[in-house]
Backbone as JSON, one array per atom type, in Angstrom:
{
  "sequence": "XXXXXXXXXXXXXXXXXXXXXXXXXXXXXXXXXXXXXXXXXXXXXXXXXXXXXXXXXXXXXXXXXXXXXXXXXXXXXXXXXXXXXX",
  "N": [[10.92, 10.53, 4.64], [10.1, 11.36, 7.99], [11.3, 14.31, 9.78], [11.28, 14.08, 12.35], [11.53, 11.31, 12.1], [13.91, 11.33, 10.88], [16.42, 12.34, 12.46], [15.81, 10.75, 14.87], [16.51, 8.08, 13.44], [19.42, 8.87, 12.76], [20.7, 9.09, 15.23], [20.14, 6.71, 16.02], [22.3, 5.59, 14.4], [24.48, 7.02, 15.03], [25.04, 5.98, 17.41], [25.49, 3.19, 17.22], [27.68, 3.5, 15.81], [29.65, 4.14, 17.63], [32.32, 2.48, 18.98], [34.2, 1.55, 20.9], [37.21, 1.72, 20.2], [39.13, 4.41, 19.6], [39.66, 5.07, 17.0], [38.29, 3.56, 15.14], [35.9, 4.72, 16.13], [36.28, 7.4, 15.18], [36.66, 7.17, 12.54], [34.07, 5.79, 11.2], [32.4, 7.33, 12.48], [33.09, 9.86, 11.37], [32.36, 9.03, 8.27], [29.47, 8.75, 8.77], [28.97, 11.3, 10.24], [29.79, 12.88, 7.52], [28.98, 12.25, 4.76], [27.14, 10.13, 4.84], [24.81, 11.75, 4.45], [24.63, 12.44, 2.09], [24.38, 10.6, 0.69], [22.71, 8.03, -1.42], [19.76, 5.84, -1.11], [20.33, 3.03, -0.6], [22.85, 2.97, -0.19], [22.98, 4.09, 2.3], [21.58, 2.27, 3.32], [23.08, -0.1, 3.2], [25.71, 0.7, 4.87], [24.51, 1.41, 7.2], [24.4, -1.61, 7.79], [27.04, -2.3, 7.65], [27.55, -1.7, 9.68], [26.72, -3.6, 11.68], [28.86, -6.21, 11.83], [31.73, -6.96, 12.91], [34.13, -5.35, 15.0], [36.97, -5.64, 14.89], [36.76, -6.92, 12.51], [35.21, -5.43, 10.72], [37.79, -3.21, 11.16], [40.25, -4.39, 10.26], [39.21, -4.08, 7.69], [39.18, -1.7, 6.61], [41.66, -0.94, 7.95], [42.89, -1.79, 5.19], [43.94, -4.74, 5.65], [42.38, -6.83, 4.95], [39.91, -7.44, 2.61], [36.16, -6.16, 2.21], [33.35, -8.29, 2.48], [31.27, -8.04, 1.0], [30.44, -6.15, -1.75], [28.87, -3.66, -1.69], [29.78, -2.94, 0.7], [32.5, -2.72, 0.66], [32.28, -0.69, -0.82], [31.88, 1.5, 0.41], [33.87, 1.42, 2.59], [36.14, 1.73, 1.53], [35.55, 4.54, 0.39], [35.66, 5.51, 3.03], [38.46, 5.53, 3.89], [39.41, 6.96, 1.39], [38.43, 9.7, 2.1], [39.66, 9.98, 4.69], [42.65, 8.83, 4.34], [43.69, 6.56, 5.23]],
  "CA": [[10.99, 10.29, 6.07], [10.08, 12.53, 8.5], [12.55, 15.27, 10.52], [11.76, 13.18, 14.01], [12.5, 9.83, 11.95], [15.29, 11.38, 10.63], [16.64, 12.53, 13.93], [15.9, 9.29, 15.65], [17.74, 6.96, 13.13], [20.76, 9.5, 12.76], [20.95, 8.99, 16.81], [21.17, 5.11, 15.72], [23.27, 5.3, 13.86], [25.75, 7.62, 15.87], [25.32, 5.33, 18.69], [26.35, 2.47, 16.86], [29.11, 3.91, 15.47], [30.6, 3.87, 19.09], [32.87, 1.02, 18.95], [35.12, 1.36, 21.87], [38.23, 2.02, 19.63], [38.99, 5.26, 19.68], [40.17, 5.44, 15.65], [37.28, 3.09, 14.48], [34.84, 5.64, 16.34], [36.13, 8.56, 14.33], [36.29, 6.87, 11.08], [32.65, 5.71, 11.07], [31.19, 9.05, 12.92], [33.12, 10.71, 10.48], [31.61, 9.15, 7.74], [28.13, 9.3, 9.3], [28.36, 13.0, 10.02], [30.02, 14.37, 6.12], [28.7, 11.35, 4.22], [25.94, 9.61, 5.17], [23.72, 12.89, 4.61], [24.64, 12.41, 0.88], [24.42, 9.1, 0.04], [21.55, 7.79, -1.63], [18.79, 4.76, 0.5], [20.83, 1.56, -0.79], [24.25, 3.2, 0.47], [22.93, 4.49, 3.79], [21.09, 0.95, 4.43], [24.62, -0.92, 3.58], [26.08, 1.27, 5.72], [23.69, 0.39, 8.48], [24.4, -3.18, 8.06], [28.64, -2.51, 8.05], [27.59, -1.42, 11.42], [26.27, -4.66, 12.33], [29.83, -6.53, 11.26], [32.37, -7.43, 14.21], [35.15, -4.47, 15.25], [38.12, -6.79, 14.23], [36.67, -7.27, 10.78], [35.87, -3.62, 10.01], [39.11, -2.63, 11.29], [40.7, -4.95, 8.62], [39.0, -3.49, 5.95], [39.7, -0.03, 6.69], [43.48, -0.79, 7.26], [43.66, -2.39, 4.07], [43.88, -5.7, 5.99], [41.21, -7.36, 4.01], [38.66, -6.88, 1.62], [34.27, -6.37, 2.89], [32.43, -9.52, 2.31], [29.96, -7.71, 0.14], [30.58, -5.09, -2.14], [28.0, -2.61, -1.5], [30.69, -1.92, 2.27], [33.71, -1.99, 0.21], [32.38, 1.33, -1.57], [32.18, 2.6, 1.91], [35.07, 1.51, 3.06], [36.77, 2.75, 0.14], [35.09, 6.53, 0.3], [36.37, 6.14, 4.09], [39.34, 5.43, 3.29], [39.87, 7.95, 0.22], [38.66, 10.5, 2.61], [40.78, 9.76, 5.78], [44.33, 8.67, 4.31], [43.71, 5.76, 6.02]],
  "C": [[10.83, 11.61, 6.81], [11.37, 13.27, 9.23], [12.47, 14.3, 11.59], [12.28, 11.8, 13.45], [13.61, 9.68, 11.73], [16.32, 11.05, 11.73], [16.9, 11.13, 14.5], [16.61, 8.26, 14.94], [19.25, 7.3, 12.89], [21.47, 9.26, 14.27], [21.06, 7.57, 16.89], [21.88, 4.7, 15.89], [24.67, 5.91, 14.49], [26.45, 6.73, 16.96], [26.15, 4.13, 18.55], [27.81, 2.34, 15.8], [30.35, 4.32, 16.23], [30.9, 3.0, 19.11], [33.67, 0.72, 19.99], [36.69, 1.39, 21.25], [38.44, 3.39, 19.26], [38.81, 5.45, 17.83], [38.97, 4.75, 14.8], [36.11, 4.24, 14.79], [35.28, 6.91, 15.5], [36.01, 8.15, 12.9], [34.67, 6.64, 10.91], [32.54, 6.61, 12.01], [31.7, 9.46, 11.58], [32.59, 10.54, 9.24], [30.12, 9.43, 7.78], [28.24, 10.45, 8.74], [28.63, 13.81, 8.35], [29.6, 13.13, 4.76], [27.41, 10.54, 4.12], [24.99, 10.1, 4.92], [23.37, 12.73, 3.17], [24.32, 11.14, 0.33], [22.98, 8.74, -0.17], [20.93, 6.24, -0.66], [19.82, 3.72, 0.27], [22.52, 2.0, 0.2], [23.79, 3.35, 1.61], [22.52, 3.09, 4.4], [22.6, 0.12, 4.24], [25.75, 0.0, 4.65], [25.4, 0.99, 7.69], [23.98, -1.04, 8.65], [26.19, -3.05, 8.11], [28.39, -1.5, 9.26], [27.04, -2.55, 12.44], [27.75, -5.72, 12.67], [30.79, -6.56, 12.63], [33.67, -6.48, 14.09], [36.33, -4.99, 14.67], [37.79, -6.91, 12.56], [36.55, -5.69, 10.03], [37.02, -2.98, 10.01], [40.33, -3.19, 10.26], [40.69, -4.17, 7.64], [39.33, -2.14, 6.3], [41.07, 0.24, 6.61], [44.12, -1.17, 5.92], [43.96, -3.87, 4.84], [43.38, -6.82, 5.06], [40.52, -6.78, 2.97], [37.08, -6.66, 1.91], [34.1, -7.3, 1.8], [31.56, -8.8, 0.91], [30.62, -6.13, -0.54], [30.12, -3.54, -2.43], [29.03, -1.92, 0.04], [31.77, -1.6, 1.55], [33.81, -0.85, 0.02], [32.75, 1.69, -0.21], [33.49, 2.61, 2.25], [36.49, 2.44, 2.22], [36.99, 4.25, 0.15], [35.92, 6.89, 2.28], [37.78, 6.44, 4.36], [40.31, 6.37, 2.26], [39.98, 9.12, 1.38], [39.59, 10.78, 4.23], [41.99, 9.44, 5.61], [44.06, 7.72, 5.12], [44.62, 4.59, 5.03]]
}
């Protein structure tokens, strides 16, 4: 991918990682920005799609509430999780 495609879907993805919760917006940025860079295509596109997913339900899974539907978000949630003490 190129640097401007990069760019432009990292600006996406930032955007929709604005949730209007203050604590959901730092957990997903924060994975974005120290995570997301690393992760190989299948993780970054499930990651894109547990950004599609309804505020109330991610916030579940992150508190430990629930479990993600699909196990390709759990990892995420998981790695967000490990790395936040959440």
């Amino acid at each position: 991918m190129s640097t401007a495609g990069s760019s432009a879907e990292a600006g996406r993805l930032r955007w929709r990682c604005r949730r209007g919760m203050r604590e959901l917006d730092q957990l997903l940025g924060g994975y974005l920005a120290q995570s997301y860079p690393h992760a190989d295509a299948p993780t970054q596109a499930a990651f894109a799609s547990l950004l599609e997913q309804q505020d109330p339900e991610i916030w579940s899974w992150l508190t430990g509430g629930a479990r993600a539907s699909k196990p390709e978000w759990q990892r995420i949630v998981d790695a967000i999780r490990a790395r936040d003490h959440v």
